[in-house]
N, C-alpha and C positions, 0 to 999 in steps of 0.2 A: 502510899505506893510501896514502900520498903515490908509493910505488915504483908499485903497481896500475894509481892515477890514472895516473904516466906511463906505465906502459903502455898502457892503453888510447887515453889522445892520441898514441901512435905512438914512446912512448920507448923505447928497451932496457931489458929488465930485465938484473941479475946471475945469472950462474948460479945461486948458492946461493941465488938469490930463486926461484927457474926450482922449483929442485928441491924446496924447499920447499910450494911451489902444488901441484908435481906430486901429492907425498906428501899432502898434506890432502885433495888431492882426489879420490884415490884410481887415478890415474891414471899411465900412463907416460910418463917425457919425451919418449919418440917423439910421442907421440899430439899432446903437450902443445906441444911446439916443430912435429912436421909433421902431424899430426892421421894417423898408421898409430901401430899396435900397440896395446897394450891399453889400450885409452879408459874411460868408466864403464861400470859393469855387466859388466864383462868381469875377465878373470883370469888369461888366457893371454896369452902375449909376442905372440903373430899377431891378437889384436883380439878372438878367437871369445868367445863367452859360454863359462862355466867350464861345466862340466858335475860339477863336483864339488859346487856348493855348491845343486843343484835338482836333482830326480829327476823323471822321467815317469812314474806309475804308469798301463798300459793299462787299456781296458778286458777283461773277459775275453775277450767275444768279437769282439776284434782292431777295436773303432770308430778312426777314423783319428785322434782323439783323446783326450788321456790327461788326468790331473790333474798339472800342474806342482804341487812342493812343495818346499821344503824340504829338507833332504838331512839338516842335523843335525837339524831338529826333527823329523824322522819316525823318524830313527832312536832317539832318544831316548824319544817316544811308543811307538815298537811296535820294541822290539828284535829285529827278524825279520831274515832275509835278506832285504832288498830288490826282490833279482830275482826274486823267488820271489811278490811281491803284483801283485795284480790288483783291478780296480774290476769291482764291480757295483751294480745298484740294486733295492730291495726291491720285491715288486710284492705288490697285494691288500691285502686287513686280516688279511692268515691271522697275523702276528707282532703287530699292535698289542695295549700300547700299548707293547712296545720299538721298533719298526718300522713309522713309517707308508708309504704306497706310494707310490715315488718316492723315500725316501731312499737315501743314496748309504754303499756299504759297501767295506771295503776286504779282501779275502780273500785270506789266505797259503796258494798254491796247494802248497804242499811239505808243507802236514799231509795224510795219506794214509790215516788211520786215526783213528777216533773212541775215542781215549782218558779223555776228560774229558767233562761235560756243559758243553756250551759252543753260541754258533754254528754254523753252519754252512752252505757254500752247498752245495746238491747239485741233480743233475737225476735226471726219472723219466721218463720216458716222454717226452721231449724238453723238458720243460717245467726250466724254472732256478727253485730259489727257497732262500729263505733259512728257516730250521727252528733250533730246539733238540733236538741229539741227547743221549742218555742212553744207555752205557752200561750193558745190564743186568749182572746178574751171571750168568756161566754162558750167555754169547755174545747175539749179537742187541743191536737198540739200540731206544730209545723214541723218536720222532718227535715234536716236542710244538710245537705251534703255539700262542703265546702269547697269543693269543686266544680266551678261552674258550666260543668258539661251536663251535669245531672240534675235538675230542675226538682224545685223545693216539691215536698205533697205533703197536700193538708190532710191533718185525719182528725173528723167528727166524733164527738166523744162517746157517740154511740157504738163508734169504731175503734174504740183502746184497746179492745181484746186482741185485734188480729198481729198486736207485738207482747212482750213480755222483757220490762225493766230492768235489766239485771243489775246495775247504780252508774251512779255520776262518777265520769271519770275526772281525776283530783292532780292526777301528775301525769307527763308523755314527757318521752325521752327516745332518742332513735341518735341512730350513724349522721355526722354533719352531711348535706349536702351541697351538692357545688354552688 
């Protein structure tokens, strides 16, 4: 306490006072003694923010803005390839009550084929939306919109073409409801 005080009335600290500060603070003694290199928040010797320890996931279709997160805690939450996720958001009541409209989904665009009954984002006829596909047996998938106003439809596997996959969504998250 007493070294701090004189530093800040204008006395010299000791090195191994210097580097100690430095260390707690998380910061480098460049920064700390000339204010360059890597200061708080940062993690690289040249000052930049780390780009290891937060990710940008885009949106799918390319908005100039993405969600910053986390890098271990996403990874840890959805053990996926990374580069391979994409933000979308759920529109309509066609999924409630998994999905109301407006919440925010996070979709790993490298699933390419509906294997499992799960999520999924896909488009039809230009329109983007998010669905529960089912695997039939003996090809073709179920479409099931979680909302029981909207009655499941089968589609024959000679019939795949008329949507286009865009991957299995892997995280949702939206405003609580009542």
């Amino acid at each position: 306490y007493t070294t701090l005080r004189d530093y800040m009335n204008g006395g010299e600290m000791k090195f191994s006072a210097i580097a100690s500060l430095a260390r707690v603070c998380g910061v480098s003694l460049d920064w700390l003694a000339f204010g360059s290199g890597a200061g708080p928040g940062t993690d690289n010797p040249d000052g930049t923010a780390s780009t290891t320890r937060q990710i940008v996931i885009p949106w799918h279709d390319n908005h100039e803005d993405g969600l910053r997160i986390g890098r271990d805690w996403l990874q840890n939450a959805i053990p996926r390839d990374l580069a391979a996720l994409c933000l979308m958001t759920s529109e309509g009541d066609a999924m409630e009550p998994t999905l109301a409209s407006g919440d925010l989904v996070i979709v790993d665009r490298s699933v390419t084929t509906v294997t499992a009954s799960a999520l999924y984002a896909l488009e039809s006829s230009g329109t983007q939306m998010i669905r529960r596909l089912d695997p039939r047996l003996g090809g073709g998938v179920r479409v099931i919109a979680d909302n029981h106003r909207y009655p499941p439809q089968d589609i024959e596997e000679n019939r795949l073409d008329c949507f286009r996959l865009l991957g299995e969504v892997v995280w949702t998250g939206g405003v609580p409801r009542p």
